[in-house]
Every structure is written in structure tokens, then in C-alpha cells.
LOVOKOL-123376 format. One line per field, with one value per residue (C-alpha): x, y, z; chain. Coordinates in steps of 0.02 Angstrom, whole numbers, plus 50000, padded with zeros to 5 digits. Layout:
<recs>
X <- [X:...]
Y <- [Y:...]
Z <- [Z:...]
chaine <- [A:...]
</recs>
This chain:
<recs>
X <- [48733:48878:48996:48855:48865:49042:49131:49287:49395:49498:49640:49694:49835:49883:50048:50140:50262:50463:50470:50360:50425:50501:50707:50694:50827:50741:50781:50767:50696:50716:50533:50589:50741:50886:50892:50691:50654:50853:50830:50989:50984:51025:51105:51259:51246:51262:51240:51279:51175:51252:51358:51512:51610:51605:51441:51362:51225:51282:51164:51229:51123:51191:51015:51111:51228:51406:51324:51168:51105:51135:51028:51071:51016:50991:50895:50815:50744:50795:50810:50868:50959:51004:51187:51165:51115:51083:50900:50832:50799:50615:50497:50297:50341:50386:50558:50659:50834:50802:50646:50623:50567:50403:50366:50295:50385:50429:50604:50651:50824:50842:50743:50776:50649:50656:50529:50574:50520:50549:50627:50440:50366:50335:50334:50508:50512:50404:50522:50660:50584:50532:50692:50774:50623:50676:50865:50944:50887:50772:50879:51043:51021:51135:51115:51006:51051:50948:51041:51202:51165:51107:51296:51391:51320:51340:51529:51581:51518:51602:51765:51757:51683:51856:51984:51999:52049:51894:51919:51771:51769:51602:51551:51420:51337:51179:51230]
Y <- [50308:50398:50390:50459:50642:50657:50768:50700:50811:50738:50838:50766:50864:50867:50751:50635:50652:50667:50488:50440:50508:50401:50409:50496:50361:50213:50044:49854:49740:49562:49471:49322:49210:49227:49388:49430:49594:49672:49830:49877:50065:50133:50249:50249:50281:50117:49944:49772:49630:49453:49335:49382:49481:49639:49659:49789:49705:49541:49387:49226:49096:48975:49028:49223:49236:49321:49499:49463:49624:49826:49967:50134:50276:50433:50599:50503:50363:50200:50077:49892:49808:49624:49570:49413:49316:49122:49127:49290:49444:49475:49637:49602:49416:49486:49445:49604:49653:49838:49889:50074:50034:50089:50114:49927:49846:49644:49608:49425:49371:49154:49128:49274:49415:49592:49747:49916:50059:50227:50361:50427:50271:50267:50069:50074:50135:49992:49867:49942:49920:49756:49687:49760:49667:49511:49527:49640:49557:49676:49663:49651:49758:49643:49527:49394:49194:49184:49332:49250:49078:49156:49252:49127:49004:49147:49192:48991:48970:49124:49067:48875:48959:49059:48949:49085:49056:49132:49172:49179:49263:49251:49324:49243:49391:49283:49177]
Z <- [51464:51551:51402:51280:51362:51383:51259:51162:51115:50968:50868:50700:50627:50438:50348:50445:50591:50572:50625:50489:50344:50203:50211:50022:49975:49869:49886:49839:49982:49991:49985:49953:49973:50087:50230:50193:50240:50214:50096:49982:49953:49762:49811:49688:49489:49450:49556:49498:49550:49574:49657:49648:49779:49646:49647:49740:49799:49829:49824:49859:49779:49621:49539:49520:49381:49457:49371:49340:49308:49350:49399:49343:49406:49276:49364:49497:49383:49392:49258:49272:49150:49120:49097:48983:49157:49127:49216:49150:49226:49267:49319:49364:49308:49140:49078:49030:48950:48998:49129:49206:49363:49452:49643:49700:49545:49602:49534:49519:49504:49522:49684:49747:49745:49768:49781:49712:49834:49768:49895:49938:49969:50149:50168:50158:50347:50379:50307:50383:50548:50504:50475:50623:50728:50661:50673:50832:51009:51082:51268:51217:51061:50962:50821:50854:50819:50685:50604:50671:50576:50413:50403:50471:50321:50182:50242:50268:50073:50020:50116:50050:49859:49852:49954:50072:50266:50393:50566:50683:50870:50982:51147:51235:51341:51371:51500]
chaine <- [A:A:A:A:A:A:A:A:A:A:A:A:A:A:A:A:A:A:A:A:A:A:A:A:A:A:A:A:A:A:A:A:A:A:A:A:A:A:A:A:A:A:A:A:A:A:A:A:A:A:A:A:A:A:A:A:A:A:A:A:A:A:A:A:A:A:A:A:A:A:A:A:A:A:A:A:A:A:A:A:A:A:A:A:A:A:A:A:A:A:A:A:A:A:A:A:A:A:A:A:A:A:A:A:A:A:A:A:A:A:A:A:A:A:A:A:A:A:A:A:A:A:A:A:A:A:A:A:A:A:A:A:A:A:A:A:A:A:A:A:A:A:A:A:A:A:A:A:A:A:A:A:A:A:A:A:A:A:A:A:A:A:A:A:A:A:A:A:A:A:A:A:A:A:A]
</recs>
């Protein structure tokens, strides 16, 4: 009965907070396959998709053709393009050759699938935050083991892929 006549008093205010805004830079997030929730930003004319170490966005997986495909980036639009890749390139589960993408578009590449967020798309900060949860130790504020693991595997298959020597120095600040 008490909390019927009290008066609450509340303020809503208009847009979103600084903190919320998108970052205005748009992006491919992993949804599926290997480092879920890492976002690559397109933020260069032109990025090449694939295995090999030229690639800008780099996905390790013997589904991904070395350059699988390239986005290019003309006026603020984005438009994907396949490279000849062995599996097919695929937008919305429709194969493409050539695709301008759309804000929410689902990019498949082998097993590996992406989502397209335009700069404005505000679920980009969410992702963002998302994958930070899941990698950087919330004490320590360093990578976590599961984030260890994950790039220790991708590096040691990189370094046995191309004969290459690797060198590997830990710190256990745990114990």
C-alpha cells in the first residue's frame, strides 16, 4: 500500500550514451568456427580472405582456399568477391562470385562463418565485448588459457605448415 503513493521520479533521456555508440568502423565477426566472437575490421580498400600468411584476414582451416575471396571497399560499401575458391563462397546460404554486402549479411567461407556488421550497427560493441569476456582473465587482465590453447594450436600448424622454427616463452603469474 506504501509503495502505491510514493512518487517515482524517472528521467529517460534521448540516443544512446558515448559508451554505447557503434565504433563507425564495420566489421566481419566470427559466428562460427575457430576464435568465435573475434571481429576483423575492413578497414583497408581491399582485404583478402584465406589461409595463407598474405591474407589479411587470415583463417586457418583446410576448408579455406589460400585466397579465398576479397572484400573491397568502394565509398563506404562493401562488396565481396570470390577468388576461384575450391568450396564456394556463400552470402544468406546463397553461393556468390560477387555479393554487396548488407548489415546482418551471414558470410560462409568452408566451416567457417562470418557476420557482416556495418559501421552503425551497434551489436558490434556487443561482440566486441563479448569476445573480450571470453578471452582476457578478468583478475589478471591477460589472456586467458583458453585463448592461450586456441593460438598456441594455430601458430604450431602454421610453424610445422611452413617448416618454420617457433619459439615459445610463458610466465606463470597464477601461482
Amino acid at each position: 500500500m506504501a509503495r502505491e503513493r510514493e512518487t517515482v521520479v524517472t528521467v529517460v533521456t534521448q540516443g544512446l550514451g558515448e559508451r554505447a555508440k557503434a565504433t563507425g568502423q564495420a566489421c566481419l565477426v566470427v559466428f562460427y568456427g575457430a576464435n568465435i566472437g573475434r571481429r576483423y575490421f575492413l578497414d583497408r580498400p581491399e582485404q583478402i580472405i584465406g589461409r595463407s600468411e598474405s591474407a589479411s584476414i587470415q583463417v586457418d582451416q583446410d576448408s579455406i582456399s589460400r585466397q579465398h575471396c576479397k572484400i573491397v571497399n568502394r565509398d563506404t560499401r562493401f562488396t565481396l568477391f570470390d577468388m576461384g575458391s575450391t568450396n564456394g563462397t556463400f552470402v544468406n546460404d546463397q553461393q556468390v562470385e560477387e555479393q554487396e554486402l548488407c548489415d546482418g549479411d551471414v558470410i560462409r567461407l568452408g566451416q567457417t562463418i562470418f557476420k557482416y556488421l556495418s559501421g552503425s550497427n551497434i551489436e558490434s560493441k556487443f561482440h566486441e565485448e563479448i569476445y573480450r569476456l571470453t578471452t582476457i582473465d578478468g583478475l589478471t587482465q591477460a589472456y586467458n588459457k583458453r585463448y592461450f590453447g586456441e593460438t598456441l594450436e594455430r601458430e604450431l600448424n602454421r610453424a610445422l605448415r611452413y617448416g618454420r622454427a617457433m619459439s615459445l616463452v610463458m610466465f606463470d603469474i597464477d601461482h
